[in-house]
C-alpha positions as CSV (number, residue, x, y, z in Angstrom):
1,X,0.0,0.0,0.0
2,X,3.1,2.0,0.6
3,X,3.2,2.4,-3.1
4,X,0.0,3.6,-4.2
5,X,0.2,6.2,-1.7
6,X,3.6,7.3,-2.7
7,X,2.5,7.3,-6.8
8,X,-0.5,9.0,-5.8
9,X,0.9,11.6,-4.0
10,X,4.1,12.0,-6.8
11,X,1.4,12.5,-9.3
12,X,-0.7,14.8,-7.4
13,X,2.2,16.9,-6.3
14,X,3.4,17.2,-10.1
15,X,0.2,17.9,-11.5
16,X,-0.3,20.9,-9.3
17,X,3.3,22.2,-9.4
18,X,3.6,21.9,-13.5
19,X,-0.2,23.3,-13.8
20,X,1.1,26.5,-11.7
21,X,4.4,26.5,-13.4
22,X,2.5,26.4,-17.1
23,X,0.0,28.7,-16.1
24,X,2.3,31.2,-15.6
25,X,5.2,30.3,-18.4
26,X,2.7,29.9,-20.8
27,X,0.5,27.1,-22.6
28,X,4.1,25.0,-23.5
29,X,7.7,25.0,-22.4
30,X,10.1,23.6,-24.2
31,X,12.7,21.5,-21.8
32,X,14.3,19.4,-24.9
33,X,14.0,21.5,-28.5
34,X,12.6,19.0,-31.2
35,X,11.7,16.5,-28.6
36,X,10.1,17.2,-25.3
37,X,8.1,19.8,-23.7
38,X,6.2,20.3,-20.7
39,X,2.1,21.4,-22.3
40,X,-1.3,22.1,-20.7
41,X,-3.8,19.2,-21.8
42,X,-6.7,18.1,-20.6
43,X,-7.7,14.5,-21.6
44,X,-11.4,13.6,-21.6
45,X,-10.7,9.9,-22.8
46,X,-8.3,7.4,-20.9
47,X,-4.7,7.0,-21.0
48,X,-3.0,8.5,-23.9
49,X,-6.2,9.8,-24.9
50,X,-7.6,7.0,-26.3
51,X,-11.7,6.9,-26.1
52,X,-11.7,10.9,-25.7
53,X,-12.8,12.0,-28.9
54,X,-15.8,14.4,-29.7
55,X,-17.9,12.4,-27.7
56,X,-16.0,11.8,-24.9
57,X,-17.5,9.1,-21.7
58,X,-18.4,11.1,-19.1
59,X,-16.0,11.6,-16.3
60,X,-18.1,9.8,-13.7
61,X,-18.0,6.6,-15.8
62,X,-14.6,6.6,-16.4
63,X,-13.7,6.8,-12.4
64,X,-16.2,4.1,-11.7
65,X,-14.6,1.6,-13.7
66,X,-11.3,3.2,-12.7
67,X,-12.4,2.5,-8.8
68,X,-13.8,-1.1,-9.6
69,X,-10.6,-1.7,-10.9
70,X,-8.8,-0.6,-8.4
71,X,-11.2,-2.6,-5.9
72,X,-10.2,-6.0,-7.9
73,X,-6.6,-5.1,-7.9
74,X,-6.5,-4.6,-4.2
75,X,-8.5,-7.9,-3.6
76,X,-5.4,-9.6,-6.0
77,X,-3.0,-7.7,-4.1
78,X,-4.0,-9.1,-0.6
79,X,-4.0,-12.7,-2.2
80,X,-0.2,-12.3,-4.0
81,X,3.0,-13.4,-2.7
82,X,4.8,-12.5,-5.8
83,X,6.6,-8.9,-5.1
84,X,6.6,-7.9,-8.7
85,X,2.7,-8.4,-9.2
86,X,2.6,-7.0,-6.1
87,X,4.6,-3.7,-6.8
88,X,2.6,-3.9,-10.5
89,X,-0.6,-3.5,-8.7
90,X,0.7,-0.7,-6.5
91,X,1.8,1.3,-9.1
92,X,-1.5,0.7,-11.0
93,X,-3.8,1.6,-8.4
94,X,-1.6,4.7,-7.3
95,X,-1.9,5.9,-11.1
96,X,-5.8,5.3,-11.6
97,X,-6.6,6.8,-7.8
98,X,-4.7,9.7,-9.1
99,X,-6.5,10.2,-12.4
100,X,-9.8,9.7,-10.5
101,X,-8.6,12.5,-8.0
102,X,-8.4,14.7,-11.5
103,X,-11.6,13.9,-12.9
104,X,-13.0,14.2,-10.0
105,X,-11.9,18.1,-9.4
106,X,-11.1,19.8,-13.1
107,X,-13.7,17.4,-15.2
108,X,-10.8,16.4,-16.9
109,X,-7.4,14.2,-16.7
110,X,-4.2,16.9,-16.6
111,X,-1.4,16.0,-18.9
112,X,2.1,17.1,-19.3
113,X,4.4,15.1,-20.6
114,X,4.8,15.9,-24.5
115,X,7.7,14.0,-26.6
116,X,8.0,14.2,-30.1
117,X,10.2,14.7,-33.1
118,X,9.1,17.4,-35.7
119,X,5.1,16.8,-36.1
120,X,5.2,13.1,-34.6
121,X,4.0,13.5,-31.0
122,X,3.5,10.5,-28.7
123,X,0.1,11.4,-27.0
124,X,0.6,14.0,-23.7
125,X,0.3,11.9,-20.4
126,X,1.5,12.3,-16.4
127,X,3.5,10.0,-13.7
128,X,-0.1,8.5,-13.1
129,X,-0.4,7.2,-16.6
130,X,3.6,6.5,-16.7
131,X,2.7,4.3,-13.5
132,X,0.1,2.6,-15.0
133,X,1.8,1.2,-18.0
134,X,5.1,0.4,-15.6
135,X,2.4,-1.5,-13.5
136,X,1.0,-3.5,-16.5
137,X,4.2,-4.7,-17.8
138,X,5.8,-5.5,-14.3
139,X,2.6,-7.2,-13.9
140,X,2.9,-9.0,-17.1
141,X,7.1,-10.1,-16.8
142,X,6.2,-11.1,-13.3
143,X,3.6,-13.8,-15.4
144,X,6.1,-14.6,-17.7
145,X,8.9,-15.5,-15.3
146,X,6.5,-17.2,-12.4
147,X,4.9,-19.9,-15.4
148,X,8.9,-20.4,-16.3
149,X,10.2,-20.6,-12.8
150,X,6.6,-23.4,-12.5
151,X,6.6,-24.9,-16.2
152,X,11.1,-25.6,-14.7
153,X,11.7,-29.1,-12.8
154,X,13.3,-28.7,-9.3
């Protein structure tokens, strides 16, 4: 639990110092010319945008799947031994109670994290987001290695 609440509280803390800090400096600031700046988004849709749209789901939906996921995820983490799943679900849960925390008070998911090179730009997103896909694939090499380490004869 130690690292949702650390995740969640790196994210929040981010989110309201770059918000300031952009506010202020403007709607973009460039940190790397040609490939990465620090922008103002605000994603309707899920991570990296996906499902926002025109017609985005309304916020409310989103963070009720987001908490009935995190419900199933902490039910999995009390039952798991393994310390990878384990630190998987942590960062997982830390990154959508964080997300949930945004929709909950702008409407909205706030991004920050732009990279690109010339007019290719991977989609904004924020240390919640960055959690969650660590999350998924510790989650995932965790399954790979525990059904070697099983599938292996002693």
């Amino acid at each position: 639990m130690a690292l949702v609440v650390a995740t969640l509280v790196v994210d929040q803390l981010s989110k309201q110092l770059l918000l300031g800090y952009l506010k202020e400096a403007g709607a973009a600031v460039s940190v790397i010319d040609g490939f990465f700046r620090l922008v103002i988004v605000w994603n309707s849709g899920v991570s990296f945008g996906l499902l926002g749209g025109d017609r985005p789901l309304p916020a409310w939906l989103l963070s009720s799947v987001a908490i009935a996921v995190c419900i199933g995820l902490f039910v999995w983490l009390r039952r798991t031994d393994r310390p990878l799943t384990g630190w998987g679900i942590g960062l997982v849960m830390g990154g959508a109670i964080g997300n949930v925390i945004d929709r909950a008070r702008w409407g909205a998911v706030f991004d920050f994290a732009d990279f690109h090179v010339n007019q290719w730009h991977w989609p904004a997103f924020n240390v919640a987001d960055s959690a969650i896909v660590v999350g998924v694939g510790l989650m995932l090499i965790d399954s790979l290695i525990g059904e070697r380490q099983r599938a292996r004869p002693d």
